[in-house]
N, C-alpha and C positions, 0 to 999 in steps of 0.2 A: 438599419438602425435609424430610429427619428432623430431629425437635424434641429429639435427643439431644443431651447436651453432648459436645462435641470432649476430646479427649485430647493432652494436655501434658506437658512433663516440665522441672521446676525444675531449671536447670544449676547450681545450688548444689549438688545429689545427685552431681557429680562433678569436683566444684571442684579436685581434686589433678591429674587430668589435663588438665582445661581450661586450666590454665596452665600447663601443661607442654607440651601438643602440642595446641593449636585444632584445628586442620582434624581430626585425626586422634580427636581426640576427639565433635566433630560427625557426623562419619563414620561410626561407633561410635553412638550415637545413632542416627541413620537407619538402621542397619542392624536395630536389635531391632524399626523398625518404626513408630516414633514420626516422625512427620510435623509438630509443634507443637512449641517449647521457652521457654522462661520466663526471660529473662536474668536476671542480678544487677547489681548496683554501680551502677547509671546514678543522673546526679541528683544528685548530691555531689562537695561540695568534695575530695574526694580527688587532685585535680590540676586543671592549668590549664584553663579550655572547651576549647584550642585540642586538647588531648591527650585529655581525654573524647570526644571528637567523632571523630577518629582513631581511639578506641579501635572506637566504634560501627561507622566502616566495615569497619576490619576484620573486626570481628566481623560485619558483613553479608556481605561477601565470602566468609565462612570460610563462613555459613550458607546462601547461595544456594548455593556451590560441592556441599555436602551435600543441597540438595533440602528445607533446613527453614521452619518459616515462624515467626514470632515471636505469642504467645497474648497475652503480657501481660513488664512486665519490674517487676524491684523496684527499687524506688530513693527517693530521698529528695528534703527539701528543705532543703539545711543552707545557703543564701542565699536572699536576695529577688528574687534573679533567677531567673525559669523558663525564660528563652529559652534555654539551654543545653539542658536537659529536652528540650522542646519540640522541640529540632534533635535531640538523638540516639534520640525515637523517631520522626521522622519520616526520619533515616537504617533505621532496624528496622522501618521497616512496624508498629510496636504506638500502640494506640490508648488503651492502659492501663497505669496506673502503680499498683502496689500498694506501699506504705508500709511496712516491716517490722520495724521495731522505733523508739519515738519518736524516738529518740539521733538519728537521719537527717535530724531537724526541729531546724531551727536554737533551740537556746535551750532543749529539753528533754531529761528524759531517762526514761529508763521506768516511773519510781517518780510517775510525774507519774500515772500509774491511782490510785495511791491518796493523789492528794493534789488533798480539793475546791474547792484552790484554785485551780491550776495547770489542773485537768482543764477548764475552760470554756476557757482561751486556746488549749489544744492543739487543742480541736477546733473552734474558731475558725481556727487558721489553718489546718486542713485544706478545711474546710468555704472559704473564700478561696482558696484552691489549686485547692481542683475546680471553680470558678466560673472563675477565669481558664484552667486550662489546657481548659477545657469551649469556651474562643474558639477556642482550637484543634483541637480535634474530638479532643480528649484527656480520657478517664476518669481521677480519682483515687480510688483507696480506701483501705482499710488491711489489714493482714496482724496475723492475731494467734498470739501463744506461750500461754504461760501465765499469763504476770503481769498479764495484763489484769484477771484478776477479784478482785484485791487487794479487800478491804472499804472503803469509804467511812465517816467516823463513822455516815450516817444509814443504813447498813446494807445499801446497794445495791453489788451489784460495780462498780466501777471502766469496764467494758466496759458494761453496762447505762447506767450512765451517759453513757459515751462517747456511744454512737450515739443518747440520746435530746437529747443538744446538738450534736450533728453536723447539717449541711445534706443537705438530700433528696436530692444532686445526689454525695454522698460514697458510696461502694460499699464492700461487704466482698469479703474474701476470706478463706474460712474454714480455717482449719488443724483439721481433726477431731482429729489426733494431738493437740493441743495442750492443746485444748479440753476431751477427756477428759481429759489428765494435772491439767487446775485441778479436777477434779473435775467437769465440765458434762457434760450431755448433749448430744450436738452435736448432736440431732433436737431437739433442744427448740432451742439455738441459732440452727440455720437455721428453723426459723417462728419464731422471734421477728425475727431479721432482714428475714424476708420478700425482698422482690423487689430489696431492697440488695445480694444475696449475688450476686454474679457468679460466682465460682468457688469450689471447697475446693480442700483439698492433702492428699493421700490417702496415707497409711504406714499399717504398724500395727508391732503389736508389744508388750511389754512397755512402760506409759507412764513418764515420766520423765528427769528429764537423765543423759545418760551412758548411759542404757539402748539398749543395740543394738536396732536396727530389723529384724523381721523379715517373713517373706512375709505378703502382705495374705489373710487371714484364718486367721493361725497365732497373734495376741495379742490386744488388750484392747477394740479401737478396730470401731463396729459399722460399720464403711462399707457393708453391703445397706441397711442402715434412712436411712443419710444418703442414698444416691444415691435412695431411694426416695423420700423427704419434698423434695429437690431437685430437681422435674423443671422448672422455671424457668434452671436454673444453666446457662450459659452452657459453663463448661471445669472438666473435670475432670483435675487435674492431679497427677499421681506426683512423687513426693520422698523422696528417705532423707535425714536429717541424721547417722545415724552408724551403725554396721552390722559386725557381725564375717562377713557374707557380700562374696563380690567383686560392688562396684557394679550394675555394668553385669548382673551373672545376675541379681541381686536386681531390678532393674531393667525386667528381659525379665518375671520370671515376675508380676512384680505390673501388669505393660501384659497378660499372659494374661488373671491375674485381675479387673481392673477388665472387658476389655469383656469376661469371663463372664458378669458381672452384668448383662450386655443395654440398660444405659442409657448408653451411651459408642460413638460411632463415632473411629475415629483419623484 
C-alpha cells in the first residue's frame, strides 16, 4: 500500500455553488478528478439534530450519487451534547472532525489564543471531546488561521501553547496558507507538531486577509518543503478561501500541482 497522503478538497473552496446546486456541484468536483471532500458546518447548533441530521443524508446521497468519499469534515462543538456529531458522521462515513475556528466551542471565542486565562479551558474541553468522541471511533482535532499565534504575556504564541495543554488524543490540521500569513514557518510548525498533524490545507498565493488566492506555486506559501517534512500526514487537502480566478480551474490546476510534487495519490 502507498504511504502517500490522499488528496482532498474543502467544500468550503466552493460554498456559493454548493448551496446553490449540491448534486451538480459534487458532480463538478468528481469531474476535475478529486475522489475525497471535506465537509463544513456539521456539529453546531445552527439548527434542530432532527435537520442537521437530514442535512447529512442529503448530503450523502448527493455524494455517493458523485462517486465521492468523505476525508474529514469541520465542525464544531457549540453544546454538551456530541450525539448529534456522532450521528452525522457516522451518516458521512468520516471518522474526523476538525475544529475551525474556537467561536464553534460553546463558551469561547477566538481571542481566547491570546488570553492565559481562558486558553487552559478551551483546550480542556477539546482535549474532553476527543476522549468521548474517541468511544466512537471518532477523531477530534483543530484547524488553524492566523490568530492562533497571538502573543501570550510570557511570550509564547498562543498556538504553542494550545497544543502543549491539549490531550495526546487531539489532532492538528495544519492550514500552511495561514500559518505563513501569522508569520511561521509551516516546516518548522509541522515538526513541532509531530505525529498530531493529520492533515494540511494547501493554497498559495499572496498571504493575508482578502488577498486572492492564487495557483499553488505562483505566491508565498512553500508547499514542496511542507509535503516534504510531512510524510506521516495522512490527507492532503486543496482549498481557496477567496480568489479572482473561476473556482473550479483554480481548483483543477492546483489537484495538477499537488500530485506533481509526487507525495499525494488521489
Amino acid at each position: 500500500m502507498s504511504s502517500k497522503a490522499r488528496l482532498s478538497v474543502q467544500l468550503y473552496s466552493v460554498r456559493e455553488a454548493f448551496f446553490s446546486d449540491l448534486a451538480g456541484t459534487l458532480a463538478r468536483i468528481a469531474d476535475l478528478g478529486y475522489c475525497h471532500v471535506e465537509p463544513f458546518g456539521f456539529g453546531h447548533g445552527w439548527a434542530a439534530p432532527a435537520e442537521r441530521l437530514e442535512r447529512a443524508r442529503e448530503l450523502r446521497a448527493a455524494l455517493d450519487e458523485a462517486g465521492l468519499t468523505v476525508s474529514s469534515v469541520h465542525g464544531g462543538l457549540s453544546d454538551g451534547d456530541l450525539a448529534p456529531l456522532v450521528e452525522e458522521c457516522r451518516i458521512l462515513g468520516a471518522d474526523t472532525v476538525f475544529v475551525p475556528v474556537p467561536e464553534l466551542v460553546e463558551g469561547f471565542e477566538r481571542n481566547v489564543f491570546g488570553d492565559a486565562e481562558r486558553l487552559p479551558a478551551f483546550a480542556a474541553r477539546l482535549t474532553a471531546a476527543s476522549e468521548e468522541l474517541a468511544g466512537h471511533g471518532i477523531n477530534l482535532g483543530y484547524h488553524n488561521h492566523e490568530f492562533e499565534w497571538a502573543k501570550l504575556p510570557d511570550g509564547r504564541s498562543g498556538y504553542d501553547a494550545f497544543w502543549e495543554l491539549a490531550g495526546e488524543r487531539l489532532l492538528a490540521e495544519l492550514d500552511v496558507y495561514w500559518a505563513t500569513a501569522a508569520g511561521q514557518d509551516p516546516v518548522a510548525v509541522l515538526k513541532q507538531l509531530g505525529r498530531r498533524a493529520a492533515a494540511v490545507h494547501l493554497k498559495d498565493g499572496p498571504v493575508g486577509h482578502d488577498q486572492p488566492q492564487t495557483p499553488i506555486g505562483t505566491g508565498e506559501v512553500q508547499i514542496p518543503a511542507v509535503l516534504a517534512a510531512g510524510e506521516h500526514l495522512g490527507w492532503h487537502i486543496a482549498e481557496i478561501d477567496t480568489t479572482d480566478l473561476d473556482v473550479f480551474d483554480l481548483l483543477e490546476s492546483n489537484r495538477t500541482a499537488i500530485l506533481d510534487l509526487g507525495r499525494t495519490v488521489a
